[in-house]
TIRO-2110 file (N, C-alpha, C; in Angstrom, 1 decimal):
// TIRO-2110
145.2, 72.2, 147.8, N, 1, A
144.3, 71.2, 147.8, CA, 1, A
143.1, 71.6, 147.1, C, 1, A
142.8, 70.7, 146.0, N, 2, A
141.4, 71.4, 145.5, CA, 2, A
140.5, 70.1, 145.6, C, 2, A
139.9, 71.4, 146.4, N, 3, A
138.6, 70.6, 146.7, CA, 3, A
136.7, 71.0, 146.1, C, 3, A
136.1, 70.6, 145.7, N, 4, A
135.1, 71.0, 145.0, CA, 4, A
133.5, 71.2, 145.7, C, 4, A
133.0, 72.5, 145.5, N, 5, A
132.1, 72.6, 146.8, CA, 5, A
130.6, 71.1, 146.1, C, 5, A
130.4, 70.6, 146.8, N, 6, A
129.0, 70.1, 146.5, CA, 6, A
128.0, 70.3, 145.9, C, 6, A
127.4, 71.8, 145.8, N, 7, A
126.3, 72.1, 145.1, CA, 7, A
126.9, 72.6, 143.3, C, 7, A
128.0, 72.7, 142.9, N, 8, A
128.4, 73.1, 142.2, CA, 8, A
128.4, 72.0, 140.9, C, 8, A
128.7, 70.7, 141.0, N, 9, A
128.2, 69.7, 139.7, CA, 9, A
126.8, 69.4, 139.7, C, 9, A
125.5, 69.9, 140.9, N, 10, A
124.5, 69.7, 139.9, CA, 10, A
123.9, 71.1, 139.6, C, 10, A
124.3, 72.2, 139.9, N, 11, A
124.3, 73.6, 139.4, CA, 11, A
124.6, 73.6, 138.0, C, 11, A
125.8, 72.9, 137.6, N, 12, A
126.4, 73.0, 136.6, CA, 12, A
125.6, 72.0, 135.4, C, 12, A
125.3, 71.2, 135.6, N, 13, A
124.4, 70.0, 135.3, CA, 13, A
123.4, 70.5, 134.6, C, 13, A
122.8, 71.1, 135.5, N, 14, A
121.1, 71.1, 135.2, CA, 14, A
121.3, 73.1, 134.5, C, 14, A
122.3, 73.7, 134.1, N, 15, A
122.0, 74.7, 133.3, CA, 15, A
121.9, 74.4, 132.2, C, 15, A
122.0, 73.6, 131.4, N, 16, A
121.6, 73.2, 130.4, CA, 16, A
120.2, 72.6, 130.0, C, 16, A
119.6, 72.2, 130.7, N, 17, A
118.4, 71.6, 130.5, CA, 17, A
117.6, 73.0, 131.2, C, 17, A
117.5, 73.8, 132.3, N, 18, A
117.2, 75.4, 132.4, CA, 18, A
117.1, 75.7, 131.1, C, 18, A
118.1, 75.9, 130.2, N, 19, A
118.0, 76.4, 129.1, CA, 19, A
117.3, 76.0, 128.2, C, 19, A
117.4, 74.9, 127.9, N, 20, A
116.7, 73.9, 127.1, CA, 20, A
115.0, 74.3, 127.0, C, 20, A
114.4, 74.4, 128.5, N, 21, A
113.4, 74.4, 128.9, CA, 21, A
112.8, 75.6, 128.5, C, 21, A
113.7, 77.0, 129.0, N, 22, A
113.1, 78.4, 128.3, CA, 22, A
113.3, 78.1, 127.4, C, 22, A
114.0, 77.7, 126.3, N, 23, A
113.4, 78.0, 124.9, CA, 23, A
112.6, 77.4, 124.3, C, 23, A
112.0, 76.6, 125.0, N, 24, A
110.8, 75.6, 124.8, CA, 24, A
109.5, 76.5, 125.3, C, 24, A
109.6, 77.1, 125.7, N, 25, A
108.3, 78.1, 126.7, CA, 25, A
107.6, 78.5, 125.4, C, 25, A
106.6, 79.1, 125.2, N, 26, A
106.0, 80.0, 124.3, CA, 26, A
106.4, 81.3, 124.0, C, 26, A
106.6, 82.1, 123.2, N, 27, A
106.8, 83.0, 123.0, CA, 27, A
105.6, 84.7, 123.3, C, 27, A
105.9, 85.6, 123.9, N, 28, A
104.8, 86.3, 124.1, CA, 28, A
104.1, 86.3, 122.6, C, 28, A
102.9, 86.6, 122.8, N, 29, A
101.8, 87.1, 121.5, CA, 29, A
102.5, 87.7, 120.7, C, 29, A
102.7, 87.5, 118.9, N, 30, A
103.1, 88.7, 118.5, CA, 30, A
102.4, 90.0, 118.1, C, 30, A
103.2, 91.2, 117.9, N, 31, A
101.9, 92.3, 117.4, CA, 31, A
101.8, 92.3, 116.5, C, 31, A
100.6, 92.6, 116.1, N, 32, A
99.8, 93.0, 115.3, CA, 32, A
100.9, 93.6, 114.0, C, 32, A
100.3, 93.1, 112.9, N, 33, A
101.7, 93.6, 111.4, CA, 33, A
101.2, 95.0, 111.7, C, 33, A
102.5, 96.1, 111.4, N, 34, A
101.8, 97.5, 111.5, CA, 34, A
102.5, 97.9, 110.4, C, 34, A
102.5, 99.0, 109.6, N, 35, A
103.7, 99.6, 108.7, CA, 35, A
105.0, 99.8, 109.2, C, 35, A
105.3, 100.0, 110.2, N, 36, A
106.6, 100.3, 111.2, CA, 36, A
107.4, 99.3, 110.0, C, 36, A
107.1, 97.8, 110.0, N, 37, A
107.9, 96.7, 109.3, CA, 37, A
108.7, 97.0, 107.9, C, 37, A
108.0, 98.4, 107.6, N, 38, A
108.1, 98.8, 106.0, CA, 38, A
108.8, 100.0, 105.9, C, 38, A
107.9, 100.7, 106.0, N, 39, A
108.5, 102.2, 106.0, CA, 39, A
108.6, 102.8, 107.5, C, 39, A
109.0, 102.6, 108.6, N, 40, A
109.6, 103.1, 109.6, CA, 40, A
108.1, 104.3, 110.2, C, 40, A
106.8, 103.7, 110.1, N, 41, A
106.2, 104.3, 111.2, CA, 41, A
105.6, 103.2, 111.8, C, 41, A
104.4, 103.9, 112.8, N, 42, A
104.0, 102.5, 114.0, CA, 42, A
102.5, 102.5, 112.8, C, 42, A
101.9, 103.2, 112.0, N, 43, A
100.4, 102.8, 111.9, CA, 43, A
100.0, 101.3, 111.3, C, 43, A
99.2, 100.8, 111.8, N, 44, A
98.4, 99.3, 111.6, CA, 44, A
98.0, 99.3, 109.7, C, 44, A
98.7, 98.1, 109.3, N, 45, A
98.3, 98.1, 108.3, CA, 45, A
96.9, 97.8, 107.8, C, 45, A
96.2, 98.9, 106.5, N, 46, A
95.1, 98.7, 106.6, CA, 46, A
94.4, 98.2, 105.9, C, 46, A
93.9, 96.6, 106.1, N, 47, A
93.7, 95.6, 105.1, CA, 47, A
92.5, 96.2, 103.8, C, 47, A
92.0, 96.9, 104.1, N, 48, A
90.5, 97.5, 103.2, CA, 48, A
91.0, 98.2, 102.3, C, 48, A
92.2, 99.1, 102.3, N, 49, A
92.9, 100.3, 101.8, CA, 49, A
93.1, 99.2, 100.1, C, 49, A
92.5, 99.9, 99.3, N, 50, A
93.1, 99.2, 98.2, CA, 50, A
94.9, 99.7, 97.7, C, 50, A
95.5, 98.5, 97.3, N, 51, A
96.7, 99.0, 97.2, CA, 51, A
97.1, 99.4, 95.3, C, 51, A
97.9, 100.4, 95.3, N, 52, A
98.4, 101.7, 94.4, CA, 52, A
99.1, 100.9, 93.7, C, 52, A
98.7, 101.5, 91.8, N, 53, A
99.6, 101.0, 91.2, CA, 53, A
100.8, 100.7, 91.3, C, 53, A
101.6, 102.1, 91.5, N, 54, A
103.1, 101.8, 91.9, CA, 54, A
103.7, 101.0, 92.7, C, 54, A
102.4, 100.5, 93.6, N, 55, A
103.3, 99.7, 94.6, CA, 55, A
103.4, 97.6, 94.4, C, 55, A
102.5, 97.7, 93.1, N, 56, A
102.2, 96.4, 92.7, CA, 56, A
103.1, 95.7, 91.6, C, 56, A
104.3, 96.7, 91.2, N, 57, A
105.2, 95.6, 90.5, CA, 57, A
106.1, 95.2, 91.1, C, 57, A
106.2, 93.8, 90.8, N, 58, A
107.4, 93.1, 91.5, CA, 58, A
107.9, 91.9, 91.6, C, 58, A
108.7, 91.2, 92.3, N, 59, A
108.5, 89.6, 92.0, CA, 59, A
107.8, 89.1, 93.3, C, 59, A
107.1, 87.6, 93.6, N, 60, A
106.3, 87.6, 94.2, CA, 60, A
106.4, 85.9, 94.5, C, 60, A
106.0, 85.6, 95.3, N, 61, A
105.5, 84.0, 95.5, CA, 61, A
103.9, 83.5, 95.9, C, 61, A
103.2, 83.1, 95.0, N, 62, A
102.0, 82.6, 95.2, CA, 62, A
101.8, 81.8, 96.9, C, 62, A
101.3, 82.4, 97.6, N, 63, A
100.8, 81.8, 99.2, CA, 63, A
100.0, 81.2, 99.1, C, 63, A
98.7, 81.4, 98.2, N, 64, A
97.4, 81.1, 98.7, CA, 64, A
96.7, 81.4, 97.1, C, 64, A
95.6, 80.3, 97.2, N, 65, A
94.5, 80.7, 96.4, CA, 65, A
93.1, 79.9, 96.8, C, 65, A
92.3, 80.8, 96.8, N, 66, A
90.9, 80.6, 97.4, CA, 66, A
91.0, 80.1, 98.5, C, 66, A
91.5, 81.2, 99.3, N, 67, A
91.7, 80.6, 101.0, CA, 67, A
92.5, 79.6, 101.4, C, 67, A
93.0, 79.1, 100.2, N, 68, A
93.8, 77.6, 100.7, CA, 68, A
94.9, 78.1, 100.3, C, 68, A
96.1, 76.4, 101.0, N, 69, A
97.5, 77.2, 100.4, CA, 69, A
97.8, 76.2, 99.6, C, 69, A
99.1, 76.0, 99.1, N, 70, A
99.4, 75.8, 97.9, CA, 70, A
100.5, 74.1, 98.1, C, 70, A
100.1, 73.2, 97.7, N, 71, A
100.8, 72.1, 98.3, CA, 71, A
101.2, 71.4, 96.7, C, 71, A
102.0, 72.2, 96.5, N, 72, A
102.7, 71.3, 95.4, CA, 72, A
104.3, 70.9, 95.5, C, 72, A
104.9, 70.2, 94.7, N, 73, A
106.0, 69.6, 94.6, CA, 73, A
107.0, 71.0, 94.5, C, 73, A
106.8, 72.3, 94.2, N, 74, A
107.3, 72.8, 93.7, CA, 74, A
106.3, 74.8, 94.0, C, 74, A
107.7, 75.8, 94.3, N, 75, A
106.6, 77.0, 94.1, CA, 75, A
106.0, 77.5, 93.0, C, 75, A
105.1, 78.5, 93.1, N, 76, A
104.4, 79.0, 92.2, CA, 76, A
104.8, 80.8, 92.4, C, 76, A
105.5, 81.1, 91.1, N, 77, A
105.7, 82.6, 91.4, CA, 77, A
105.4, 83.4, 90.5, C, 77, A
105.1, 84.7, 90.5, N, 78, A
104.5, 86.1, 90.1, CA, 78, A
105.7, 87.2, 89.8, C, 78, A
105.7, 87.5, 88.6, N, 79, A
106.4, 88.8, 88.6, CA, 79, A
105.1, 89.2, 87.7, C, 79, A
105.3, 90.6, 88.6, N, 80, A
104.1, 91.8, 87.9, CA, 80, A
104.9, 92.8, 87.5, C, 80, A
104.4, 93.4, 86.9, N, 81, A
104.9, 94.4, 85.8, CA, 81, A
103.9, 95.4, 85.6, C, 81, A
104.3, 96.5, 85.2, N, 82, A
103.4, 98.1, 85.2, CA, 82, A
102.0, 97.7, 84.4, C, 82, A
101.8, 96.5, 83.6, N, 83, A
100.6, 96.1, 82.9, CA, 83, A
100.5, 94.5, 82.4, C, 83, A
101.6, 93.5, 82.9, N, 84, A
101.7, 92.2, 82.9, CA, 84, A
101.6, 91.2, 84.0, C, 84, A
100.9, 90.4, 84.1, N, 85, A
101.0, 89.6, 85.2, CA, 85, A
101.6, 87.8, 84.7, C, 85, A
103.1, 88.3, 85.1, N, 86, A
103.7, 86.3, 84.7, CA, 86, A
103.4, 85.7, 85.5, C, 86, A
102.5, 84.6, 85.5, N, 87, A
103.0, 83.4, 86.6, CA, 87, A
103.7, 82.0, 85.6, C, 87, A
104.4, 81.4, 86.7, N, 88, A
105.6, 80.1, 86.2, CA, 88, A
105.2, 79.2, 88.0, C, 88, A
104.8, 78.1, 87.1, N, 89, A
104.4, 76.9, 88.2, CA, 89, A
104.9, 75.8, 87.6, C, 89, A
106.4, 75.7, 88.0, N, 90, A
107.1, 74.4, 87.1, CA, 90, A
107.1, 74.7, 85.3, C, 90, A
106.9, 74.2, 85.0, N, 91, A
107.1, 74.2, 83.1, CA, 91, A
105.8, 75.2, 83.1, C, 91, A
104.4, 75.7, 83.6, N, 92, A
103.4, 76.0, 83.2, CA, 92, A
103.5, 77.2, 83.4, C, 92, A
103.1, 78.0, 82.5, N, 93, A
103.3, 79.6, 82.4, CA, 93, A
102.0, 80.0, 82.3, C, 93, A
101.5, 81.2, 82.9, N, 94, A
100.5, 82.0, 82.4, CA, 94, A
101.1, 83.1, 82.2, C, 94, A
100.0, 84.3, 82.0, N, 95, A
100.2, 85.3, 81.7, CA, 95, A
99.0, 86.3, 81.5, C, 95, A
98.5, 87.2, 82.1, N, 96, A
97.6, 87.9, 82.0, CA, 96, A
97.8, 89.6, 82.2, C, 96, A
97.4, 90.6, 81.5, N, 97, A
97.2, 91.7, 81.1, CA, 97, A
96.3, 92.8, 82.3, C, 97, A
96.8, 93.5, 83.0, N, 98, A
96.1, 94.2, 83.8, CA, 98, A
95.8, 95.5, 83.6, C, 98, A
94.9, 96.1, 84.2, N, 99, A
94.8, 97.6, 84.8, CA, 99, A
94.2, 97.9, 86.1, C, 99, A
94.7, 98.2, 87.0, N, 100, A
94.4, 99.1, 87.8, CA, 100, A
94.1, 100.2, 88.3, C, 100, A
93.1, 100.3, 88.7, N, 101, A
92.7, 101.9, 89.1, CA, 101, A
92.1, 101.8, 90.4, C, 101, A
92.3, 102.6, 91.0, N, 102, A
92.1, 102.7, 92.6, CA, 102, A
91.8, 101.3, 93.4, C, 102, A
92.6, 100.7, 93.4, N, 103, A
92.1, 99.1, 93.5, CA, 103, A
91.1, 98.2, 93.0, C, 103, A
90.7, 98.5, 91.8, N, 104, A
89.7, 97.9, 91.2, CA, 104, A
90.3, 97.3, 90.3, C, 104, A
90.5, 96.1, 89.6, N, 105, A
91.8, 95.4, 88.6, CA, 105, A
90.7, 94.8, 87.5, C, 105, A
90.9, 94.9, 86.4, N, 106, A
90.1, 94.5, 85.2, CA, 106, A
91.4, 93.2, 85.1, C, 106, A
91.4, 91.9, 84.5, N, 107, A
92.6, 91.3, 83.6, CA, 107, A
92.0, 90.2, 82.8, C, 107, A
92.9, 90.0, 81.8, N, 108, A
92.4, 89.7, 81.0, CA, 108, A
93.8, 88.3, 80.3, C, 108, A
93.2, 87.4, 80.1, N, 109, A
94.7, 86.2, 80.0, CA, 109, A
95.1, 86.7, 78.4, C, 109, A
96.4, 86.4, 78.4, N, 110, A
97.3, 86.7, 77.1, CA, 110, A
98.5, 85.5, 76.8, C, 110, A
98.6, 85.1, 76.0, N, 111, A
99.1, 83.6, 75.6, CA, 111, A
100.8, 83.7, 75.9, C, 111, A
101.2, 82.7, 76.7, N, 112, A
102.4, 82.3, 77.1, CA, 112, A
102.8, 81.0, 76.8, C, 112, A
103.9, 80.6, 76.5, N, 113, A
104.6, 79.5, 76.3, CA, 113, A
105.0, 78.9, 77.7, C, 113, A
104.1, 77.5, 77.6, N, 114, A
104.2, 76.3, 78.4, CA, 114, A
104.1, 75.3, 78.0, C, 114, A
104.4, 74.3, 78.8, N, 115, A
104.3, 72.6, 78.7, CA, 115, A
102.9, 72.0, 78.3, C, 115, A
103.2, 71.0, 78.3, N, 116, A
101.7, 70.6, 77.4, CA, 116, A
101.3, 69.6, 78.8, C, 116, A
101.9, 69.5, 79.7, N, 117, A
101.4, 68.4, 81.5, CA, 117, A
100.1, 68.8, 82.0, C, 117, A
99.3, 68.4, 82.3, N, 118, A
98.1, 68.4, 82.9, CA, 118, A
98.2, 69.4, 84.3, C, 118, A
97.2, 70.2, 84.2, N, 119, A
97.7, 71.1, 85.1, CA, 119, A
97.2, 70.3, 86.7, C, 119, A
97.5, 70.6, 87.8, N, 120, A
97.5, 70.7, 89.1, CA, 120, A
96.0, 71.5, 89.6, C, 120, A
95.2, 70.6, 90.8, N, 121, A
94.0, 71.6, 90.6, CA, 121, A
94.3, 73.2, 91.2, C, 121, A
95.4, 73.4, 91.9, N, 122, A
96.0, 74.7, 92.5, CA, 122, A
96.5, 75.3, 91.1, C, 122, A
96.7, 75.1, 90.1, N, 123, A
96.8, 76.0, 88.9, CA, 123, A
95.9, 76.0, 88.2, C, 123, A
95.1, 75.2, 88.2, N, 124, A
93.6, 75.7, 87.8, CA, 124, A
92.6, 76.4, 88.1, C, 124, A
92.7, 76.6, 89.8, N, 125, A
92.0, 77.2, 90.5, CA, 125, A
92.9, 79.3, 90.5, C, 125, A
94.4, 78.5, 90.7, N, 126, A
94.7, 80.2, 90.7, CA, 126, A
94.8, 80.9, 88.9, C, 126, A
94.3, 80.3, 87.9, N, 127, A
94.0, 80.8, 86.7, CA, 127, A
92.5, 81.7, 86.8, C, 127, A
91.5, 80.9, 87.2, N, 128, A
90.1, 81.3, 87.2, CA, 128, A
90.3, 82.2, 88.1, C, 128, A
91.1, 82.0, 89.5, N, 129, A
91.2, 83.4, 90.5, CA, 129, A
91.5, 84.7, 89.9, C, 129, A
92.7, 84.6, 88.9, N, 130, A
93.5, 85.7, 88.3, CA, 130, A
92.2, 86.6, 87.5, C, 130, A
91.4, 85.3, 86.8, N, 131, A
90.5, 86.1, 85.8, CA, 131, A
89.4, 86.2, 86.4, C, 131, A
89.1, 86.0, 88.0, N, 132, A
87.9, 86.8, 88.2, CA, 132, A
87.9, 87.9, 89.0, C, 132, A
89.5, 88.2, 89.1, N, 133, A
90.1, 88.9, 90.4, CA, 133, A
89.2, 90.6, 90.1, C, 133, A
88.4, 91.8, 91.0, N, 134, A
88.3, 92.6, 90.6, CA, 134, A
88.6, 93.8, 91.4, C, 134, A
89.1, 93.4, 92.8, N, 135, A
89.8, 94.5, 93.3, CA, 135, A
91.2, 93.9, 94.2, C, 135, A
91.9, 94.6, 94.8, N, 136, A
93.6, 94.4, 95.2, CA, 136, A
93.6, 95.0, 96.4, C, 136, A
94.3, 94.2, 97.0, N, 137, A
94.3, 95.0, 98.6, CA, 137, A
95.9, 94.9, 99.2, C, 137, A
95.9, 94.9, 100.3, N, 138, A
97.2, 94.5, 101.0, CA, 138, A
96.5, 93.6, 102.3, C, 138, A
96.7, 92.7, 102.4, N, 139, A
96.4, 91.8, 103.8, CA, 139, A
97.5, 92.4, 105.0, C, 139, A
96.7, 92.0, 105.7, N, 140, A
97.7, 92.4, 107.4, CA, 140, A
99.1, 91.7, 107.5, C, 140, A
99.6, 90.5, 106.6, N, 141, A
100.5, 89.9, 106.7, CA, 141, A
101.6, 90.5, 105.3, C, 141, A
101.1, 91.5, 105.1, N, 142, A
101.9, 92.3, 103.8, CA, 142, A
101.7, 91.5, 102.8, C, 142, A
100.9, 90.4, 102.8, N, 143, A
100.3, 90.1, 101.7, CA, 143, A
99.7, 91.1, 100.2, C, 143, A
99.9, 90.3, 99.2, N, 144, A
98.7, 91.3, 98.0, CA, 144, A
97.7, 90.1, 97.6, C, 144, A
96.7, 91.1, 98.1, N, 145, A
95.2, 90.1, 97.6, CA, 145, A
94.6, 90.1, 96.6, C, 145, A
94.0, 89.7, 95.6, N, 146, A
93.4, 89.9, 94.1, CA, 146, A
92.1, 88.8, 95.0, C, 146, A
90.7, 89.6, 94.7, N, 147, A
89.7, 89.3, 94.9, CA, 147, A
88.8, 89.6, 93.7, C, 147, A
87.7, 88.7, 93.8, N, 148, A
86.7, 88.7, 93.0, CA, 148, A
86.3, 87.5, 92.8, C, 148, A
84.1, 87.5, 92.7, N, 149, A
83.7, 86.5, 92.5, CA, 149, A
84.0, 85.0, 93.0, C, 149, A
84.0, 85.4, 94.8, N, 150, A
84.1, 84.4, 95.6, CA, 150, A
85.6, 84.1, 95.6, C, 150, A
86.5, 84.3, 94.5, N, 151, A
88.0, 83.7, 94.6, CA, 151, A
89.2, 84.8, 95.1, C, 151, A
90.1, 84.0, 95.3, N, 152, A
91.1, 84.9, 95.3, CA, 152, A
92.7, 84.7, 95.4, C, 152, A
93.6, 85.4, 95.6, N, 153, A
94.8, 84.8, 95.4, CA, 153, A
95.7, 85.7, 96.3, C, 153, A
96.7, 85.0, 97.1, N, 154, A
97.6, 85.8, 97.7, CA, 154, A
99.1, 85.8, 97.4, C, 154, A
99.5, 86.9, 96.9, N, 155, A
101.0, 86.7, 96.8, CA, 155, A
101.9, 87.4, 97.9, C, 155, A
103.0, 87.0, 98.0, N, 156, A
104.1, 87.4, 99.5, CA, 156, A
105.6, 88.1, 98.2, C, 156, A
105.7, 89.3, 98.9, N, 157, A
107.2, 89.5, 98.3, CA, 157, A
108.1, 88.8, 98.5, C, 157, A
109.2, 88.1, 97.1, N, 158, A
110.1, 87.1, 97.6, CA, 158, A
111.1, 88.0, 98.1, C, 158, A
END
């Protein structure tokens, strides 16, 4: 004879919505970005530390410029190079010329083949960023910062 205890179809019932529920909860706080994320120690990364040439070429996605983010139809990305800085934002190219020394960045723009479309005010704004940029950091979010003259720009490793 099978018979079925009582409490067991709304036990069964309601674990799904149980579940439902914890994963709806908040998540503890997360910590703090530390280098652990990178190279396998625990130290806090340290936003002031200007960052080393070698560690600035690469390819890149524009996050931010002048504090704001970036709301276009389309991304905006960065490959850097041991003394070139490409950006490509849809058909529009830049291109500018760097040096670095202990986090201090001189650059200077150098002519790239682009489209002739009216630029976006986020690519006009991260052009003047580029060329007023005069030192380089790492943000706590493993961000790279290029600052100067009130502006600035943040790129994220793709």
């Amino acid at each position: 004879m099978n018979r079925r205890l009582p409490s067991a179809a709304p036990i069964g019932r309601a674990s799904p919505i149980l579940l439902l529920l914890a994963a709806c909860q908040p998540a503890a706080e997360a910590p703090l970005a530390s280098a652990s994320n990178v190279n396998g120690t625990s130290t806090p990364v340290d936003a002031s530390k200007p960052v080393a040439a070698a560690e600035l070429p690469g390819e890149y996605r524009v996050g931010g410029v002048d504090a704001g983010g970036i709301d276009l139809p389309h991304a905006i990305t960065a490959s850097i190079g041991q003394t070139r800085i490409d950006l490509r934002s849809g058909c529009i190219r830049y291109a500018f010329g760097y040096r670095l020394d202990g986090g201090r960045i001189m650059t200077e723009a150098l002519p790239a083949p682009s489209c002739r479309r009216a630029l976006y005010p986020e690519e006009r704004a991260l052009e003047a960023a580029f060329l007023a940029a005069r030192t380089v950091r790492r943000s706590p979010a493993y961000g790279i910062v290029f600052e100067g003259e009130g502006r600035s720009v943040t790129l994220f490793s793709q």
